[in-house]
C-alpha positions in Angstrom: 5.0 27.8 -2.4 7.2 24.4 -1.2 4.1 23.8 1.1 2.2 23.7 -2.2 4.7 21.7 -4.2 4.8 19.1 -1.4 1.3 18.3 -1.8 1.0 18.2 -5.5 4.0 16.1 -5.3 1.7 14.0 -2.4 -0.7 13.6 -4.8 2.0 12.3 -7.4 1.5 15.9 -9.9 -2.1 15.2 -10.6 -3.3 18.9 -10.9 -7.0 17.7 -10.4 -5.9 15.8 -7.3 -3.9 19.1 -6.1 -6.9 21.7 -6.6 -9.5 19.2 -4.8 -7.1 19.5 -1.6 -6.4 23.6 -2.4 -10.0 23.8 -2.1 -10.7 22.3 0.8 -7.5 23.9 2.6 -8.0 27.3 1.5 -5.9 28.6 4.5 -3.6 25.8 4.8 -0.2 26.9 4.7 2.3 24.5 6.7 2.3 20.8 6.8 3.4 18.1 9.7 6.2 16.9 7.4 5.0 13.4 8.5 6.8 12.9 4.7 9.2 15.9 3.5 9.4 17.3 0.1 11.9 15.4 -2.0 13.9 17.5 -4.1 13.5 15.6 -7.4 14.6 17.3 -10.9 11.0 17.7 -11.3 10.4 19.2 -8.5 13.3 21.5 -8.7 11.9 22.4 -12.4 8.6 23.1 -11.4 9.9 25.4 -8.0 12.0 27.6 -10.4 9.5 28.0 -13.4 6.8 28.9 -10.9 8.9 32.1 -9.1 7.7 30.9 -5.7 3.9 31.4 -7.1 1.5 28.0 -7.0 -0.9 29.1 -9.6 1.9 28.8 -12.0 2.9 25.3 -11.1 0.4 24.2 -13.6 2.4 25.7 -16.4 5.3 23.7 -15.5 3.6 20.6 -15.4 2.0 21.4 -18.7 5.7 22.4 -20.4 7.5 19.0 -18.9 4.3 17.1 -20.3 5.8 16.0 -24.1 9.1 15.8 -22.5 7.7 13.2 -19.8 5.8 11.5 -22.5 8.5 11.0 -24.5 10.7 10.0 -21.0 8.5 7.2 -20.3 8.2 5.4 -23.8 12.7 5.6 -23.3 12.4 4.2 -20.2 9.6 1.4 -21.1 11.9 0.3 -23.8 15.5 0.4 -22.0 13.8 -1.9 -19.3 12.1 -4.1 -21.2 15.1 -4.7 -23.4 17.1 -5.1 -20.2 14.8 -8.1 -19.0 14.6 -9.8 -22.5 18.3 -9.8 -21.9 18.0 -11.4 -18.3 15.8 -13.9 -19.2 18.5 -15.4 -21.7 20.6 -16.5 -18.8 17.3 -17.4 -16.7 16.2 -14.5 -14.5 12.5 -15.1 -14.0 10.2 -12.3 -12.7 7.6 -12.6 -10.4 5.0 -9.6 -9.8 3.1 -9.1 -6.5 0.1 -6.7 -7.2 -3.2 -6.3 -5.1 -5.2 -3.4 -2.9 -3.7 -4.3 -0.1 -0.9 -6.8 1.5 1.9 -6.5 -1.4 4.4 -5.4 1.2 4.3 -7.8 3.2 3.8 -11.0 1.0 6.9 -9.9 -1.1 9.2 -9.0 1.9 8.2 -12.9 3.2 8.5 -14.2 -0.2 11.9 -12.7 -1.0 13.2 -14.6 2.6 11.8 -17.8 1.6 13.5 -17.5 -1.9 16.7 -16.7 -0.9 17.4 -19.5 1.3 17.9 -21.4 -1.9 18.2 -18.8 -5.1 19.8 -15.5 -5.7 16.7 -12.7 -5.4 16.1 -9.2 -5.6 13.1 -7.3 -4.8 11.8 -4.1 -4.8 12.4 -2.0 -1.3 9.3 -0.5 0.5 6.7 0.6 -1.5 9.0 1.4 -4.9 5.8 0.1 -7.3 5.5 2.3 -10.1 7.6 2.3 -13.3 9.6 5.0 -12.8 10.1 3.4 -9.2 10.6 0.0 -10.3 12.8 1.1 -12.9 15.7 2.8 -10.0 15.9 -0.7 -8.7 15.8 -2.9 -12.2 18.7 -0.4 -13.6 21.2 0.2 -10.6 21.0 -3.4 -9.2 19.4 -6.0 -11.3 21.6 -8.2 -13.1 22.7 -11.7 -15.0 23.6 -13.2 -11.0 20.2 -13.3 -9.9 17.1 -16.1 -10.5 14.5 -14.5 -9.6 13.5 -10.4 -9.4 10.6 -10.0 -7.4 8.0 -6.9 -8.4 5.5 -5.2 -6.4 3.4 -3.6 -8.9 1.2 -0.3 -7.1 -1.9 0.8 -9.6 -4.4 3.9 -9.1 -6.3 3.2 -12.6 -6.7 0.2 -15.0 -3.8 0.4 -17.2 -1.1 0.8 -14.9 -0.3 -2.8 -13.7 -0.6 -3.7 -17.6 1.9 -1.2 -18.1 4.4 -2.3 -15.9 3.8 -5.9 -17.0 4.4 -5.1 -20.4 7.7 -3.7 -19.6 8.8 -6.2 -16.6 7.0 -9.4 -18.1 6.7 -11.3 -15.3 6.7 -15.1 -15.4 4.7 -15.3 -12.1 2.1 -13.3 -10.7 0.7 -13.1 -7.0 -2.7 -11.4 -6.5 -2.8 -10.3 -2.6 -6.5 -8.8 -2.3 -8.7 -6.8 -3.3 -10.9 -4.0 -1.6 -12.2 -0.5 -1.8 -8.7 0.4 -0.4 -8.2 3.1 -3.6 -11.2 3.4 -4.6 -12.0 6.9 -4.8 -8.8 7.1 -7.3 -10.1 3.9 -9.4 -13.6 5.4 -9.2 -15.3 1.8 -8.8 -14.6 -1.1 -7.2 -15.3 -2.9 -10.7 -12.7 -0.7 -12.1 -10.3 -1.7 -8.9 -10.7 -5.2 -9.5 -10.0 -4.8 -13.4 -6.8 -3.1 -12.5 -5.3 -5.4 -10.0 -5.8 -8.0 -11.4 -4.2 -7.2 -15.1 -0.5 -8.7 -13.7 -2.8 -12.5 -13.3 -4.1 -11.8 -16.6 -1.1 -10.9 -18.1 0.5 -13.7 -16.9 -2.0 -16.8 -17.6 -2.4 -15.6 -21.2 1.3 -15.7 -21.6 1.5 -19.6 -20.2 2.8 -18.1 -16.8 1.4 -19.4 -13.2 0.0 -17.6 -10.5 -1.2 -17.9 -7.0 -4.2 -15.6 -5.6 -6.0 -15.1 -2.2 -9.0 -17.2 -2.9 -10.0 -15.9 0.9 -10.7 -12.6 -0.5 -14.6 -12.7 -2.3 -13.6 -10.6 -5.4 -10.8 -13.0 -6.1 -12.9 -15.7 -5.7 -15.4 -14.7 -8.3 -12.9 -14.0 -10.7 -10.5 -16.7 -10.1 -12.0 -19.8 -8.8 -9.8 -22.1 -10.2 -6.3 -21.0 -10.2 -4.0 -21.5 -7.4 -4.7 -19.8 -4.0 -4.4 -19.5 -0.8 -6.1 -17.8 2.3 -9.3 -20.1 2.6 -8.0 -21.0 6.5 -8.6 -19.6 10.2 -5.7 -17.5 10.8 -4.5 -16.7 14.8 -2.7 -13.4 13.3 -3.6 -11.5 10.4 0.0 -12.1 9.5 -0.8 -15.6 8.9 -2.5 -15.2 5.1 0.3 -13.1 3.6 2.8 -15.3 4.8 0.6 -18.3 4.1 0.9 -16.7 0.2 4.3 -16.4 0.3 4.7 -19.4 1.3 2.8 -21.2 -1.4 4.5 -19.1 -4.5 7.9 -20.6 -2.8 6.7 -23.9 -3.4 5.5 -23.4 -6.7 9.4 -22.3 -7.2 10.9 -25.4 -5.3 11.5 -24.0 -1.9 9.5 -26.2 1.0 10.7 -25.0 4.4 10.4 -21.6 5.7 13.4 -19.7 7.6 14.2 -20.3 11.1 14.0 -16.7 12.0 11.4 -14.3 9.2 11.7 -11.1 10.0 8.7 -9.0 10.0 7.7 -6.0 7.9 8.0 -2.9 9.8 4.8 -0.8 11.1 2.4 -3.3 10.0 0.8 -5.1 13.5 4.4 -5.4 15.9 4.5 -5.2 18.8 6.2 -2.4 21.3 6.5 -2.6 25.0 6.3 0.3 27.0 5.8 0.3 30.9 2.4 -1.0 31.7 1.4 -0.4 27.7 1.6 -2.7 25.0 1.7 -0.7 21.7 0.0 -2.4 18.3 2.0 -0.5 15.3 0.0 -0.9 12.2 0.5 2.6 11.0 2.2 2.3 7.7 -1.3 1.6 5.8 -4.5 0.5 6.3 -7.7 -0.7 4.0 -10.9 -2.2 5.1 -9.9 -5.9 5.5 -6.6 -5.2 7.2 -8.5 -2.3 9.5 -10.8 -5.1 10.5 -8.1 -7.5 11.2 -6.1 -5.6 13.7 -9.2 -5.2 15.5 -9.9 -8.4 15.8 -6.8 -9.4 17.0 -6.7 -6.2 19.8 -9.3 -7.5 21.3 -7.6 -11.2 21.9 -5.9 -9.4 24.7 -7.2 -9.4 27.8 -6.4 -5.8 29.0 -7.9 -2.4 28.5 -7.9 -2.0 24.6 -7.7 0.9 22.7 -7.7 2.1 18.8 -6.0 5.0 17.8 -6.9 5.4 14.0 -7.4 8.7 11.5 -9.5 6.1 9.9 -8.9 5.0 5.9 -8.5 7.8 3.1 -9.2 7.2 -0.9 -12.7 6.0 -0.4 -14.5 8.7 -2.3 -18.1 9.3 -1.7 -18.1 6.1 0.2 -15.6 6.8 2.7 -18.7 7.7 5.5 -20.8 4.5 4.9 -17.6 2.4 5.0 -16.8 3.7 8.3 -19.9 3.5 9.9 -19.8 -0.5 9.0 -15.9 -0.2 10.6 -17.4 1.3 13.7 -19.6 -1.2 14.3 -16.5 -4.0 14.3 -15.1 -1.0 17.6 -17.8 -2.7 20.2 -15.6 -4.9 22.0 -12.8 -2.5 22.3 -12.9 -0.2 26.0 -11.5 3.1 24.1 -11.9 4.6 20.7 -9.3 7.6 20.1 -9.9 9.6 16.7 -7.5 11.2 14.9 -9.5 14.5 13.3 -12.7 15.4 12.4 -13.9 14.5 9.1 -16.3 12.2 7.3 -14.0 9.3 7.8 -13.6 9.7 12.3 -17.5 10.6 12.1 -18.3 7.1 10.6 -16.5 5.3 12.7 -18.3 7.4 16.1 -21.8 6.6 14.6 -20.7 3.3 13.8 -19.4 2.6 17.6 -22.2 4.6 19.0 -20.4 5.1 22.4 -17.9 7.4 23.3 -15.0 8.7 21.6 -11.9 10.9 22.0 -11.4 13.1 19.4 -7.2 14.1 19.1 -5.7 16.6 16.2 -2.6 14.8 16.3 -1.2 10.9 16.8 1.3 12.0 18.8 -1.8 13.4 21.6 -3.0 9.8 22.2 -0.8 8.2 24.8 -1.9 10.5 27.2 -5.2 10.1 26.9 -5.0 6.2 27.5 -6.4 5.4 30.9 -3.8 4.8 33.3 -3.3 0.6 34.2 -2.1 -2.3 31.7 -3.3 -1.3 28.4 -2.9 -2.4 24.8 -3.3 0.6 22.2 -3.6 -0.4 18.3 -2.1 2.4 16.5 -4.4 2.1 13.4 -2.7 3.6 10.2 -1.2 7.1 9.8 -2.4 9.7 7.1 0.3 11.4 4.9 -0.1 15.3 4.9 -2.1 15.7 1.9 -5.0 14.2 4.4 
């Protein structure tokens, strides 16, 4: 039963979501715990009303249903009222929202900022209302200038949600790719939805700033601010590049001496004779491309070790066959599984490949000698 909780809570108590995984792991009953079961009230609700048995899980989540309903317009209206009332003594909100690179942008941004104005931000990936909300409650108050908001989406609506209840006064779009598309169910639907935080904000006389480097932004957006038109040495370079011009749209000019970088997403880890690449906390098809390229700017034996990218629907084996392709300059391709997503990327390559069940097999099948070994995303258990 907790194994089945853990990935209907994975899969955020979407019962469609849960029964597409049930089906495909019928005999599936213990998980890596890459990401344990959280305890929540929910979960502890649904646990005791289903008497250890799944199937009844879906009665719980249909009895909590008015009670959420009603939860979230409460919630909506404290937060929004709390802003309104922050803005009086001149808190301005800036939301962050895109398919990939919020993380980062916003962790740079919020180190710019605060050389010269008090700031808050949302930690890790807390993007959703109820997630935004823990932060905007406990901690947000009248001493600081500026809360900054990564806003996650999964379906048009969302992002215009959380706008209308953070109102931001500034809006960042990052990029936009096929990153959830199998959740969005188009990439027309994808770009509608991340981008409703710009439109929200240019129709109420805010600014933004977008990545005019990324083609859908482009189209949409050709003549609002942007940023990421440039050759970058590190794929680093655009998000902080972003970061950089929001700050100066806000009056700070001069980066930190020292910016500390986001965790798991392309640092660097020395080990003997190996240099590790750690970009394992997400991955999407422009980033996955990225880290490739820069793996092969080193001159020693380099190797990939990457589950490939989830949420790509019925595309998720043509999209990988194209990423395989980019795999031809590298000396080792390690797989992680055997699915549609590992068999793309082996067709795509068209040489050979190790196949591994878990990350935590790869090192030793490196070859032995200086090496540099990308760690290319990691897959949370529901994959």
């Amino acid at each position: 039963m907790t194994t089945h909780l853990h990935i209907l809570q994975l899969e955020e108590y979407d019962p469609f979501r849960f029964l597409s995984w049930w089906i495909r792991n019928l005999f599936v009953f213990k998980l890596d715990g890459k990401k344990p079961l959280v305890w929540t009230p929910k979960a502890k609700f649904i646990y005791a009303l289903s008497f250890g048995f799944w199937p009844l899980m879906f009665l719980a989540l249909l009895i909590l249903k008015p009670y959420e309903i009603i939860n979230r317009r409460v919630l909506k209206n404290k937060m929004r009222n709390k802003i309104l009332e922050l803005k009086k003594h001149g808190l301005k909100v800036i939301a962050i929202s895109g398919s990939y690179g919020k993380t980062s942008v916003k962790e740079y941004l919020y180190q710019i900022l605060k050389t010269k104005y008090r700031v808050l931000r949302t930690p890790g990936n807390y993007n959703t209302l109820f997630g935004v909300a823990k932060v905007a409650d406990w901690e947000l108050d009248a001493n600081y200038d500026y809360f900054i908001c990564e806003m996650g989406s999964y379906k048009i609506g969302e992002t215009q949600e959380l706008c209308e209840t953070y109102l931001p006064d500034y809006a960042m779009l990052t990029g936009i790719n096929e990153q959830h598309l199998e959740r969005f169910g188009s990439l027309e639907n994808e770009i509608i939805g991340e981008s409703e935080s710009v439109e929200f904000v240019l129709e109420n006389k805010g600014q933004a700033v977008v990545n005019l480097g990324n083609k859908y932004i482009f189209q949409k957006y050709p003549n609002v601010a942007g940023y990421g038109q440039k050759n970058y040495t590190h794929p680093r370079d655009q998000n902080l590049e972003g970061a950089a011009k929001m700050a100066s749209l806000l009056g700070v000019h001069k980066l930190p001496k020292l910016l500390k970088e986001p965790t798991h997403r392309l640092s660097l880890i020395s080990r003997g004779d190996m240099t590790i690449i750690d970009d394992a906390y997400s991955s999407n098809t422009d980033g996955f491309a990225a880290a490739v390229k820069y793996l092969e700017s080193f001159s020693e034996w380099k190797v990939i070790v990457t589950p490939g990218i989830p949420e790509l629907g019925s595309a998720t084996y043509a999209i990988h066959k194209k990423l395989g392709e980019q795999l031809v300059g590298l000396d080792q391709v390690i797989l992680v599984g055997k699915n549609d997503r590992t068999r793309g990327l082996a067709d795509g390559y068209n040489g050979q490949v190790i196949y591994i069940d878990k990350v935590t097999d790869a090192i030793g099948k490196v070859r032995s000698g200086k090496s540099v070994v990308l760690f290319e995303n990691d897959l949370p258990d529901n994959y």
